[in-house]
C-alpha positions in Angstrom: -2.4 33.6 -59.8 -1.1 31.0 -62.1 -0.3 31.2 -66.0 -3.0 30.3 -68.3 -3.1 26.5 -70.0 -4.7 25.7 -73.2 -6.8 23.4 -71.1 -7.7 26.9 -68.6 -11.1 29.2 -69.1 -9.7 32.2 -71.4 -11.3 34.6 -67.8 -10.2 33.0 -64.8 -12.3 33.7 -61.7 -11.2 37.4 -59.7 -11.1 36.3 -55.7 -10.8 40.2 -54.3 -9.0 40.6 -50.5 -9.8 43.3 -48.6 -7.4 43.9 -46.1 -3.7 43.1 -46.3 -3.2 42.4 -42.8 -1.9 38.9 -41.0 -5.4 37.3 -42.0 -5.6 38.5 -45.7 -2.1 37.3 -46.4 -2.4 34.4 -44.4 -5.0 33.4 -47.1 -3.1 34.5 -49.7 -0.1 32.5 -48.6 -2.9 29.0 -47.8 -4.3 29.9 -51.8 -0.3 29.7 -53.4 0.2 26.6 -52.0 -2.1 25.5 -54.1 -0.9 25.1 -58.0 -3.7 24.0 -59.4 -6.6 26.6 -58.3 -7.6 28.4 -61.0 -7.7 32.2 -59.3 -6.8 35.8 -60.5 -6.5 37.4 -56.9 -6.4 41.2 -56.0 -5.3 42.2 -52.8 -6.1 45.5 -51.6 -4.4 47.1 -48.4 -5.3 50.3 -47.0 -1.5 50.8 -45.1 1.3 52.1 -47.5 3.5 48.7 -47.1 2.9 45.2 -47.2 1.3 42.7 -44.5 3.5 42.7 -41.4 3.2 40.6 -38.2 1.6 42.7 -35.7 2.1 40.4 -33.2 5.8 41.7 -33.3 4.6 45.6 -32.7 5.1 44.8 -28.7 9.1 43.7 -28.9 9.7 46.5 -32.2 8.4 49.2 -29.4 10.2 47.9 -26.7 13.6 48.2 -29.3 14.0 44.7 -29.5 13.9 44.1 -33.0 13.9 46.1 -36.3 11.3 47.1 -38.1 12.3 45.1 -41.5 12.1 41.9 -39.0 8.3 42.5 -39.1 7.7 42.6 -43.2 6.0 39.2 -43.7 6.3 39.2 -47.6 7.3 41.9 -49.5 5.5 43.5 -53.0 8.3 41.7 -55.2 6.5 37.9 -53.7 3.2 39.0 -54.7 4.5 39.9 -57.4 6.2 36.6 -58.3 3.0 34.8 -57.4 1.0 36.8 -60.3 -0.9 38.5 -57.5 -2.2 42.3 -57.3 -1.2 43.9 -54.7 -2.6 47.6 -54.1 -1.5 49.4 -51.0 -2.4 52.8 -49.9 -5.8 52.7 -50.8 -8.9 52.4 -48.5 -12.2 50.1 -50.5 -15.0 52.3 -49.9 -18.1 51.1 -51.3 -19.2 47.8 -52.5 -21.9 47.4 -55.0 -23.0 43.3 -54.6 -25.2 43.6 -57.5 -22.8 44.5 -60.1 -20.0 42.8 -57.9 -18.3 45.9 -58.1 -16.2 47.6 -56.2 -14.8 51.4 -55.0 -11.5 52.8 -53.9 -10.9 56.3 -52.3 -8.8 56.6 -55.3 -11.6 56.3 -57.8 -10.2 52.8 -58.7 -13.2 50.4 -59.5 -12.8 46.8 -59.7 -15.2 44.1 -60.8 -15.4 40.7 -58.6 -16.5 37.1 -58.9 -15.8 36.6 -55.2 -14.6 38.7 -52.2 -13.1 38.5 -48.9 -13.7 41.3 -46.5 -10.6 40.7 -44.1 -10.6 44.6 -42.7 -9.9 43.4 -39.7 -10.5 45.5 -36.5 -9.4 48.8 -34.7 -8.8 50.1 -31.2 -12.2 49.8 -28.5 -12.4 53.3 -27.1 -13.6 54.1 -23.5 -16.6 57.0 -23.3 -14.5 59.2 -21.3 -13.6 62.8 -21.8 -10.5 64.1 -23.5 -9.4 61.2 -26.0 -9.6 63.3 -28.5 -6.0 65.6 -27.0 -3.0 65.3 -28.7 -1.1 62.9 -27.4 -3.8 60.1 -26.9 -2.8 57.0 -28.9 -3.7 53.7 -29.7 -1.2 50.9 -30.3 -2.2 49.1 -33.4 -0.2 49.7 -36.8 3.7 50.8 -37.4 2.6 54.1 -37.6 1.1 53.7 -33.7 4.5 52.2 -32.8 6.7 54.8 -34.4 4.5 57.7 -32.5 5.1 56.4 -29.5 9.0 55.1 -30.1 9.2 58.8 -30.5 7.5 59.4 -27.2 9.2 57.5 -25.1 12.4 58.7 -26.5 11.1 62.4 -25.4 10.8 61.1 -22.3 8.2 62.2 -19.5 5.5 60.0 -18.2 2.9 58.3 -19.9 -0.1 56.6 -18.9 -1.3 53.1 -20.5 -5.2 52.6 -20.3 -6.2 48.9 -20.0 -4.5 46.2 -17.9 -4.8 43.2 -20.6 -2.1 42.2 -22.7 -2.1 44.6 -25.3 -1.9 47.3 -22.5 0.8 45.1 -20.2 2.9 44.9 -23.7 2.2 48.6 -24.5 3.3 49.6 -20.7 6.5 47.9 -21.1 7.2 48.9 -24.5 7.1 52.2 -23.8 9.6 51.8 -20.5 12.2 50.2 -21.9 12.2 52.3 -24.9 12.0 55.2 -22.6 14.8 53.3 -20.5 17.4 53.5 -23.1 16.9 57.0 -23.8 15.7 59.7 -21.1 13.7 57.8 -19.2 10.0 57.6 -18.7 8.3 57.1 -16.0 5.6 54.7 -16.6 1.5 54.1 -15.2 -0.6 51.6 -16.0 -4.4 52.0 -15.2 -6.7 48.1 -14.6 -10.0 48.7 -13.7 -10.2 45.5 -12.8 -8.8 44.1 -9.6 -6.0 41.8 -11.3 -3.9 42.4 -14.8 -5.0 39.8 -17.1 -8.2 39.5 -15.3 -9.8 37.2 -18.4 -6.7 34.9 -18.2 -5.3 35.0 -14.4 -6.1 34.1 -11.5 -5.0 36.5 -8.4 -1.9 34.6 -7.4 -0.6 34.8 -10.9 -1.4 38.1 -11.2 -0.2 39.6 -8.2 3.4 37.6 -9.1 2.8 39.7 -12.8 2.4 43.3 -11.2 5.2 42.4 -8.6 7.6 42.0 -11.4 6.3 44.7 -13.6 6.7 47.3 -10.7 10.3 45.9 -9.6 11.1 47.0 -13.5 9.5 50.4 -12.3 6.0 50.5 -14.2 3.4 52.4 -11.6 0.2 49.7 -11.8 -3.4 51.0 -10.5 -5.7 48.3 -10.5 -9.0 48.4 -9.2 -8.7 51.9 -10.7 -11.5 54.2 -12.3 -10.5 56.5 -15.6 -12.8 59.5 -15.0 -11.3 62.0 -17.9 -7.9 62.9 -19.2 -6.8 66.5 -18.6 -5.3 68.9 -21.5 -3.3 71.9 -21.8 -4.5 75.6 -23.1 -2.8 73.9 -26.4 -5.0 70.8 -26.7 -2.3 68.9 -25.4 -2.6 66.0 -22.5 -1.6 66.4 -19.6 -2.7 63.6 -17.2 -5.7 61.2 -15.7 -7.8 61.7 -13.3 -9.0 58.8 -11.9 -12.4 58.3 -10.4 -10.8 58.7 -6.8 -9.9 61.8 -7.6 -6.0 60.7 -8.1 -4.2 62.8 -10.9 -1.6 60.8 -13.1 0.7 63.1 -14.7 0.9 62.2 -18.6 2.0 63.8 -22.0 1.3 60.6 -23.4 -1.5 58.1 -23.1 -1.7 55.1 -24.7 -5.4 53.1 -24.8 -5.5 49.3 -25.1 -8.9 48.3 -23.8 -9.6 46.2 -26.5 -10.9 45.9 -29.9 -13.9 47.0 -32.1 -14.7 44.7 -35.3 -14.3 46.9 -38.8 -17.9 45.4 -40.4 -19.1 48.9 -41.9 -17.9 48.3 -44.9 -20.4 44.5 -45.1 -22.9 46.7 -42.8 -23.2 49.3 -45.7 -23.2 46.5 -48.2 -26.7 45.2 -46.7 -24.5 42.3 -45.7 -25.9 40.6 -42.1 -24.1 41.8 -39.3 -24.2 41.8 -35.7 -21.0 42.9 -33.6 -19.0 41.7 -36.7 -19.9 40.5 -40.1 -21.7 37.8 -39.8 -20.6 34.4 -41.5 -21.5 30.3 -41.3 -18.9 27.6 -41.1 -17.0 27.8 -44.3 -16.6 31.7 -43.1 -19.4 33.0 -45.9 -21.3 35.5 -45.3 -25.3 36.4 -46.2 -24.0 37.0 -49.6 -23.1 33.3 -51.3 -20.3 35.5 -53.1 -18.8 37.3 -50.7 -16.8 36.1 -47.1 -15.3 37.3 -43.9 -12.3 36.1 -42.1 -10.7 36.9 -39.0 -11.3 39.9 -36.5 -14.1 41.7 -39.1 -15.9 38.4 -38.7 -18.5 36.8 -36.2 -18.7 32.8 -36.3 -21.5 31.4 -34.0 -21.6 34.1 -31.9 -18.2 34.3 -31.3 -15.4 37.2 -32.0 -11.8 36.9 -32.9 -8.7 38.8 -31.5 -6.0 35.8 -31.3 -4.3 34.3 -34.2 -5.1 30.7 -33.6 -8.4 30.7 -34.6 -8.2 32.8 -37.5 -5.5 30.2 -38.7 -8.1 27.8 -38.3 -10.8 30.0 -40.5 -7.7 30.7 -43.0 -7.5 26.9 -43.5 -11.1 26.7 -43.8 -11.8 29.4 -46.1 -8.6 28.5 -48.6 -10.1 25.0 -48.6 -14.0 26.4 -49.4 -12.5 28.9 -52.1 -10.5 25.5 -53.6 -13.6 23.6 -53.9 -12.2 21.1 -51.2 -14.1 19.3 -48.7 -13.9 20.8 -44.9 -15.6 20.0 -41.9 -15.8 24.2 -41.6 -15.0 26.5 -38.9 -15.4 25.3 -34.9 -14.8 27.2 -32.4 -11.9 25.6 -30.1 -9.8 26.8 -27.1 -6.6 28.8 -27.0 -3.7 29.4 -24.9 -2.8 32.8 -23.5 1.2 34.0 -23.6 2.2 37.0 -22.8 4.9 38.9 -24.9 6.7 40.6 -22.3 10.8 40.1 -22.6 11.9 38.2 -19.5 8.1 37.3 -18.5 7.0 33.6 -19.2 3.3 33.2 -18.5 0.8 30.6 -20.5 -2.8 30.3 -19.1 -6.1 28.5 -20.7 -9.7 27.9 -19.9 -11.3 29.3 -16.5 -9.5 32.2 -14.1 -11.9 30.8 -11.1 -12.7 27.5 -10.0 -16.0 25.8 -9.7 -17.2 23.7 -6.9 -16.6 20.5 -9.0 -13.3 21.7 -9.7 -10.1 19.6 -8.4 -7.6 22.4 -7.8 -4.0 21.3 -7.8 -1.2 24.2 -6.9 2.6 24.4 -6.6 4.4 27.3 -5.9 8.0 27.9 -5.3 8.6 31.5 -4.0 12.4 31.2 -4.6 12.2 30.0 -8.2 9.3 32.6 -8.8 7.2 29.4 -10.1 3.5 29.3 -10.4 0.7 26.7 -11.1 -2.5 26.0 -10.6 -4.6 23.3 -12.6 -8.3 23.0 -12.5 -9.7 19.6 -13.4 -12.8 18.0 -13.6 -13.9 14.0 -13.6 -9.8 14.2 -14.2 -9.7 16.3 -17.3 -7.7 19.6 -17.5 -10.4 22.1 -17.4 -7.7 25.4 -16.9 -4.3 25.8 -16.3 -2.2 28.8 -14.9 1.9 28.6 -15.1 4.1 31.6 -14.4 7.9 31.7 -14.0 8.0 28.3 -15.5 5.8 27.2 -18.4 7.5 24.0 -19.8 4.5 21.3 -19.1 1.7 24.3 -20.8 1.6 22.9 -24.0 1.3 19.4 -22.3 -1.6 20.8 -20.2 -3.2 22.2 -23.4 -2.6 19.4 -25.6 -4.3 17.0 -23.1 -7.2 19.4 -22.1 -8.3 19.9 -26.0 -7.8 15.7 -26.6 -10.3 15.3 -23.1 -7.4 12.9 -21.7 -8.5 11.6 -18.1 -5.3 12.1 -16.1 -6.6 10.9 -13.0 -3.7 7.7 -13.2 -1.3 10.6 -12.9 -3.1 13.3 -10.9 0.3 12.8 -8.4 2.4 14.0 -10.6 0.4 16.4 -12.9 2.8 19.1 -11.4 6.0 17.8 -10.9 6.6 17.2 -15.1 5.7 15.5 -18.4 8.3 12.7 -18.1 6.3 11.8 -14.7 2.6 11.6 -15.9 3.5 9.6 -19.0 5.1 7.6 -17.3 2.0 6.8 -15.1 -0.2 7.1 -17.9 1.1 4.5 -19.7 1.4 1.8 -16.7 -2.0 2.8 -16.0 -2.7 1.8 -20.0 -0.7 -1.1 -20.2 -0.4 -2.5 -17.0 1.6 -5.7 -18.7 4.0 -4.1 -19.6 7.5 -4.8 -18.2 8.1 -1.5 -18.4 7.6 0.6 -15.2 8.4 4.3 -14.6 11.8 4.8 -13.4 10.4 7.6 -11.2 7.2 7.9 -9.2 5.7 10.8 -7.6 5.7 10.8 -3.8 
């Protein structure tokens, strides 16, 4: 990574990635920042270009941004940085006696330490016909591009999964559809809300309203039986378990996602639903460690970036020979990235008998919240329409801040319930609120 001293080991230590996705180059970017580590580091992607933000697949589908806009570093910053970078080729077999490993390209590279960051792929439901042509998966560039090309034939298409992958997907695909010949648009929830893991039924019935007054078809509470197909191998609809047929020469499934750990699995590495690894993200093997959605941490699985920023920090500081207190698992905030759509949720959907529910709701406005607190902490928070105080709401409910001196005014804005916190904590003070909460 860095030119050799006189006062540097004539071999510096070879740190192998595998997996040049947002994790693996997240980790790459947290090791440059550090001068003075001592690391020759391989990166090796199985996609033809460099790590890209996939957060920003939703928007490139939906038209709203190029695809360059994406590119997170390109091969000339590796480069700069006296990195490896090899792309296009998939690591196939890892031999952790030799600390050797395999390419589908024949390529063979030796390693002092590795990081399996392979990520994670599409969850696919056991129903018939996912195998026709014209079932997808929204995952890579190459997913997006297959169905930008879609939409732009036009038609219908039919989205499987209600969360926000699918809700992003949905959209995508209308809008893109929109601005050339139209396509009509179904989504299929099982559940009986969209964003059933992150919404209570007021917010979500506010969601599908808007989503269906932009024209997307939503069935929730609804059943996928099988997907129909053509003499050709080609789909043609969805049947749902009510015997309902959806029309469709495009289905899109976003029901979630499977952890890649067969590559640590056929290493003899420990695994469960994902690699298994402690707190400083290291796996059975001393020399070898997992990071992001590959990865299990105290029984947990990852599919938001927040806490596999918080295991890239982690990790970067292990590999460094720094001290850390390691990986804990901590809350996260839900946004959804719909254009036009401002939604930001955390902790419980459904409130407990010792919960103190506050609400608001302004029909005209299209506003929406609903806090659940208990002994006068923020436990949960929903906000739709307008989500100004969520990062308040979050910051306070990770920090445990009893709130009950401002429970009055917990919904009417942050100016407010500082203002009331800090009489209530200095109640000296000159200083008085200019505004109280009736």
């Amino acid at each position: 990574m860095h030119p050799q001293s006189a006062t540097q080991p004539a071999t510096l230590e070879h740190l192998v990635i595998i997996g040049n996705g947002m994790a693996g180059h997240r980790l790459v970017e947290a090791l440059a920042k550090r001068p003075a580590l001592s690391l020759r580091i391989t990166v090796i992607g199985e996609e033809p270009q460099p790590a890209y933000n996939r957060i920003l697949l939703s928007p490139l589908l939906a038209g709203e941004m190029e695809r360059d806009a994406l590119t997170l570093r390109d091969a000339d910053w590796y480069a700069e940085q006296q990195i490896d970078l090899i792309l296009g080729e998939r690591v196939t077999d890892i031999d952790r006696q030799s600390r050797r490993l395999t390419t589908d390209a024949g390529r063979i590279l030796d390693y002092d330490r590795l990081v399996l960051a392979t990520g994670s792929r599409p969850a696919m439901p056991p129903i018939p016909g996912l195998t026709l042509a014209g079932v997808h998966v929204f995952r890579d560039l190459n997913d997006a591009d297959a169905l930008t090309r879609a939409a732009e034939a036009g038609g219908s298409a039919v989205v499987i999964g209600g969360g926000l992958l699918g809700l992003e997907a949905a959209e995508g695909l209308r809008k893109q559809g929109q601005a050339k010949r139209g396509m009509n648009v179904s989504l299929i929830q099982r559940d009986d809300r969209l964003m059933n893991r992150q919404l209570d039924i007021t917010a979500a019935r506010l969601l599908e309203a808007e989503l269906c007054s932009r024209g997307l078809d939503i069935h929730t509470d609804a059943g996928l039986d099988h997907l129909t197909g053509d003499d050709q191998g080609h789909v043609t609809g969805a049947m749902l378990s009510d015997g309902q047929w959806l029309p469709a020469q495009c289905v899109v499934v976003a029901i979630g996602i499977t952890p890649n750990k067969e590559l640590g699995q056929a290493a003899g590495l420990e695994v469960n639903r994902a690699i298994v690894v402690d707190e400083t993200l290291t796996t059975s093997d001393p020399a070898i460690h997992a990071l992001g959605e590959c990865c299990e941490c105290q029984g947990n699985t990852f599919g938001l970036v927040e806490p596999i920023w918080q295991q890239v920090e982690v990790l970067a500081a292990h590999l460094a020979g720094e001290p850390t207190a390691g990986y804990v698992e901590t809350p996260c905030a839900t946004k959804l990235k719909v254009s036009g759509v401002s939604l930001y949720a955390f902790g419980p959907t459904e409130a407990e008998p010792d919960h103190d529910v506050l609400t608001y709701r302004d029909p005209l406005q299209g506003d929406y919240r609903r806090l659940l607190l208990c002994d006068g902490r923020i436990v949960g928070a929903v906000l739709y329409g307008d989500t100004a105080m969520g990062p308040w709401y979050f910051e306070h409910s990770l920090a445990g801040t009893d709130l009950g001196p401002c429970r009055q005014a917990l919904l009417l804005g942050a100016a407010d319930a500082d203002a009331l916190l800090h009489e209530h904590a200095n109640p000296d003070s000159p200083e008085r609120p200019v505004k109280e909460a009736a």
